[in-house]
C-alpha positions in Angstrom: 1.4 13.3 1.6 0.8 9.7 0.8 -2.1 8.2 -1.1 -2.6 4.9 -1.5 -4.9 3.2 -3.6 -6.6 -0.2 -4.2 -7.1 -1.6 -0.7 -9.3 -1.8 1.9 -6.9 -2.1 4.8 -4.8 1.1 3.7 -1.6 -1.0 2.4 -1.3 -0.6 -1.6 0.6 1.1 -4.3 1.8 4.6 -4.0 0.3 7.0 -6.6 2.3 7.2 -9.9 3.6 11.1 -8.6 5.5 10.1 -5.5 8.7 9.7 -5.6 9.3 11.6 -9.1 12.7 13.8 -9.3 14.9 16.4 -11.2 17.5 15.2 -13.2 19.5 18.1 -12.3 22.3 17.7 -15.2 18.7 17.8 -17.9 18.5 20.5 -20.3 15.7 21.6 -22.1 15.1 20.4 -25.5 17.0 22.1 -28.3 15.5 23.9 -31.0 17.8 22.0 -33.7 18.9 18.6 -33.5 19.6 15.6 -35.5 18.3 12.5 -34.9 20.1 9.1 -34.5 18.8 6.3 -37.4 19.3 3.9 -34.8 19.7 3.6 -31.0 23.2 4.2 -30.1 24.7 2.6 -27.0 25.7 4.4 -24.6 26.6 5.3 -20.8 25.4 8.1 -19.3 25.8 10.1 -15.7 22.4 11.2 -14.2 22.7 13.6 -11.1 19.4 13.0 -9.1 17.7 15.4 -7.1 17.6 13.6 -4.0 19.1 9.9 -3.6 22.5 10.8 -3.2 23.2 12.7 -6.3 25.4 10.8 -9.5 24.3 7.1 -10.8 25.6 5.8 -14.1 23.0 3.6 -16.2 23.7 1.8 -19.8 21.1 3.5 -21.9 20.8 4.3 -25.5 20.8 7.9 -27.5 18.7 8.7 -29.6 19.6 12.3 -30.8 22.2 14.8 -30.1 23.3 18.3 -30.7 26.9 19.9 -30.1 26.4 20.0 -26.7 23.9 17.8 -25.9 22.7 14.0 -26.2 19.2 12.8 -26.3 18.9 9.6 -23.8 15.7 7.2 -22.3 15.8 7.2 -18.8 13.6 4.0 -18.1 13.3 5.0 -14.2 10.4 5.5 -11.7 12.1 8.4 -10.4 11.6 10.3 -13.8 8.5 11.7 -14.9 9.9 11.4 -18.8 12.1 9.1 -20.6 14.1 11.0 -22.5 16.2 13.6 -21.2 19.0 15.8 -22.8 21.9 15.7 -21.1 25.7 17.2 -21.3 27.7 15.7 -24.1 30.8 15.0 -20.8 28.1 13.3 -19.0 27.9 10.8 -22.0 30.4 8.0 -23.1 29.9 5.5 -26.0 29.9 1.5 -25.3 
């Protein structure tokens, strides 16, 4: 369903909700983690939901744990911005 909002004539901005999707390589938050004093640049692989599965984006960690690494996802497509993804989906720049 689409809603749009803001005009009379039924052209506008689709709601903030459409379009949103699973980073299916996420993982949930860890209980224990440490916490980067500063940003750390990074690359890292998202696999999307829909859109045709893998992009690679420069981003920044911001916390990690053995396995995992804290990073923003600045994207429409996401409904937060910082996901915790595999440490092999992660490469430092």
């Amino acid at each position: 369903m689409s809603v749009l909002w803001g005009t009379l004539d039924g052209v506008g901005e689709r709601a903030w909700w459409e379009g949103i999707q699973e980073v299916l390589n996420a993982h949930p938050v860890p209980a224990r983690f440490v916490r980067a004093r500063v940003p750390i640049p990074v690359t890292a692989r998202l696999v999307w939901e829909h859109d045709g599965g893998e992009e690679t984006i420069d981003t920044e960690a911001n916390g990690w744990t053995r396995d995992l690494v804290l990073v923003i996802v600045d994207d429409a497509r996401c409904h937060i911005r910082g996901i915790w993804l595999p440490v092999a989906d992660i490469h430092r720049r």
